[in-house]
C-alpha positions in Angstrom: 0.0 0.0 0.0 1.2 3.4 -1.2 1.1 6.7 -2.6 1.5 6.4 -6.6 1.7 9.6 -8.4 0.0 10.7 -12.2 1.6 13.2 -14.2 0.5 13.7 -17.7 2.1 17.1 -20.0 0.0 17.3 -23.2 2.5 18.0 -25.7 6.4 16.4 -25.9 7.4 20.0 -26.1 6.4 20.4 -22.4 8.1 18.7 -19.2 6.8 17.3 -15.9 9.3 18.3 -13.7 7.3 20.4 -11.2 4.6 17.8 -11.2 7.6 15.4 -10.2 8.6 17.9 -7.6 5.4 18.5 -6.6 4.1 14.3 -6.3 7.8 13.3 -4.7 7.0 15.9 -1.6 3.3 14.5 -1.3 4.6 11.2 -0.4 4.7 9.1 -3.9 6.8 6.7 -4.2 5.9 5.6 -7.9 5.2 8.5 -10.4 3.5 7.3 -13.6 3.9 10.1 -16.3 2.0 10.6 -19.7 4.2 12.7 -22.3 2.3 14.0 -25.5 -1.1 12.8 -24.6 -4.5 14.9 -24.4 -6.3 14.8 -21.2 -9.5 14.2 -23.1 -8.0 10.9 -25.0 -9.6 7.8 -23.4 -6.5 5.3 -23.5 -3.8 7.1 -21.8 -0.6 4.5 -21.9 0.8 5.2 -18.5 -2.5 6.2 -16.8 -3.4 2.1 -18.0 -0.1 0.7 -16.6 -0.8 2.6 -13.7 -4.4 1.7 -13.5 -3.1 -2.3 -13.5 -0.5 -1.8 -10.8 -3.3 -0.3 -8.1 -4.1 -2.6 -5.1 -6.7 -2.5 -2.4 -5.3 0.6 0.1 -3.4 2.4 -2.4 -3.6 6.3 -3.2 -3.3 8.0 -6.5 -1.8 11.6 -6.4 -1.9 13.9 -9.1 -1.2 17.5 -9.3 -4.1 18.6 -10.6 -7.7 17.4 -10.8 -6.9 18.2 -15.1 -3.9 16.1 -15.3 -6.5 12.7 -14.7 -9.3 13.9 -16.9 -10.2 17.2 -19.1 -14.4 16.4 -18.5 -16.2 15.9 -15.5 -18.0 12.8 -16.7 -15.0 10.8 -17.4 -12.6 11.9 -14.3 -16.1 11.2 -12.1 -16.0 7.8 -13.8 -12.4 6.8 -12.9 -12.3 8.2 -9.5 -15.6 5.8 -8.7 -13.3 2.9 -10.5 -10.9 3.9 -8.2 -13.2 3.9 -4.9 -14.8 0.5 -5.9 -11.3 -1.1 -6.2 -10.5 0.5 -2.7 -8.0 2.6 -3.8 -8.1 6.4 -2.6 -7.1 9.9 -4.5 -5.8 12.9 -3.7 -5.4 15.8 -5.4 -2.6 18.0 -4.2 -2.8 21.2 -5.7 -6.8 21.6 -5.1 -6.0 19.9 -1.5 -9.0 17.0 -2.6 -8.9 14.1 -1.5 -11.8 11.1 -1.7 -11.5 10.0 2.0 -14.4 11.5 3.4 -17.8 12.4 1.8 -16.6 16.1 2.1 -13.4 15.6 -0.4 -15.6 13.5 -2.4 -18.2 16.2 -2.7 -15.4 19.0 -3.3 -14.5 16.8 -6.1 -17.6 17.1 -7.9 -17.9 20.5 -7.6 -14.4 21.5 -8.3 -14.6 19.4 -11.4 -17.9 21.0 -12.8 -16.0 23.9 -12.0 -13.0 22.7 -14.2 -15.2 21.6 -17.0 -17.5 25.0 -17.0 -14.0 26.7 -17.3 -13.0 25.0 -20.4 -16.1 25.6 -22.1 -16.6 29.1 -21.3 -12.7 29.5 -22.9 -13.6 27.6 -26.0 -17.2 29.5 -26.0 -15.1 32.9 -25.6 -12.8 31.6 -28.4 -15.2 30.5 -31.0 -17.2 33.9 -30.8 -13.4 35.8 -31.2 -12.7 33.6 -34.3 -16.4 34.3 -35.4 -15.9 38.5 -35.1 -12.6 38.5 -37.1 -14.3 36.7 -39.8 -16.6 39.1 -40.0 -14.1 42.2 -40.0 -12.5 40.2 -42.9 -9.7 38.7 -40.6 -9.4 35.3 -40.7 -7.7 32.6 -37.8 -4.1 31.1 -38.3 -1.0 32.1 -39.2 -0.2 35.1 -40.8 0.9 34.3 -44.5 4.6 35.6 -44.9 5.7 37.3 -47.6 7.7 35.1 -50.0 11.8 36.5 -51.1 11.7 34.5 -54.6 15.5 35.6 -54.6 15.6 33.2 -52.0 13.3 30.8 -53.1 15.6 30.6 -56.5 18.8 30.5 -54.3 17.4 27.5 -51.9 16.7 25.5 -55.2 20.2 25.8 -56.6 21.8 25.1 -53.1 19.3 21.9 -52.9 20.4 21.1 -56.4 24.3 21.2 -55.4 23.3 18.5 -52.7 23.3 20.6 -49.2 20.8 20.0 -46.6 17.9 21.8 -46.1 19.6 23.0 -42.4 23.3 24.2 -44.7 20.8 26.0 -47.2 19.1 27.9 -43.9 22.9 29.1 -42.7 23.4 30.2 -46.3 20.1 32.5 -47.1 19.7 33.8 -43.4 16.6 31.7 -43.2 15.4 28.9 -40.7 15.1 25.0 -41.5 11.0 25.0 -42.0 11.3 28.1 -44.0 13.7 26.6 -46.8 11.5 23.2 -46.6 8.8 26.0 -48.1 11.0 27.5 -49.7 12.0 24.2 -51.7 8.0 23.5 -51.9 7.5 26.6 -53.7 9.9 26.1 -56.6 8.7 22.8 -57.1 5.7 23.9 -57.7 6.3 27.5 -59.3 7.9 28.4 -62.0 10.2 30.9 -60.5 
């Protein structure tokens, strides 16, 4: 019987470390950690390994109630798993924890709360998205001007074998630029 930790960051780009920092000082002795994987995706790989290695008395920790689910329904769902299985959780950051009715309750409402928040941001963004279409404005990046000097220069220096990274030193421009670049004289005569 222990404390075993869940820590989940949603792109690769991002790191765990201060949910490492943050489980380690709440007593876990076993941190599971998702890298690269949505809160709202169902199979999770280390939130399933971590699911099989739960026994009767355990505790899972995570950080926040949004590392173990994204929608109320579904992190209700798994925390009742977890109670039926005997297994406590805690969240540390919200200071939940499924012990007594009152930390169960919290739950509930702290991840209605959660969920409200997420679709009042996607609401607010929709409706922003909706307005600059209508003022002509459209959502994405902004198209960037094309230097057919250096579009003409990246093909030769392709053609002369260098690498896309070489051809970037040369024309002052960055790797994913000459890879557009090179996509643009393919398919323009320039």
């Amino acid at each position: 019987m222990g404390s075993i930790g869940y820590a989940r960051v949603s792109t690769l780009e991002q790191n765990a470390d201060l949910q490492h920092v943050a489980l380690a000082a709440a007593g876990c002795n076993r941190i599971f950690t998702d890298h690269g994987v949505s809160g709202t995706t169902a199979s999770r790989p280390e939130l399933d390994k971590l699911l099989d290695h739960l026994r009767k008395g355990d505790e899972v920790v995570v950080w926040k109630l949004d590392r173990l689910g994204r929608n109320t329904r579904n992190l209700l769902a798994l925390i009742d798993d977890l109670e039926r299985r005997g297994v406590h959780f805690r969240s540390v950051t919200e200071g939940i924890s499924t012990t007594g009715p009152m930390g169960r309750a919290m739950l509930t409402v702290m991840s209605a709360f959660a969920q409200l928040e997420r679709d009042q941001l996607a609401e607010r963004t929709r409706a922003g998205m909706a307005a600059a279409a209508e003022h002509g404005r459209k959502a994405g990046r902004r198209e960037v001007t094309t230097d057919h000097v250096k579009v003409r220069r990246a093909r030769d220096l392709k053609a002369q074998g260098l690498a896309p990274a070489d051809i970037g030193k040369i024309i002052g421009a960055s790797r994913a630029t000459v890879y557009r670049y090179l996509n643009l004289a393919n398919s323009e005569v320039i």
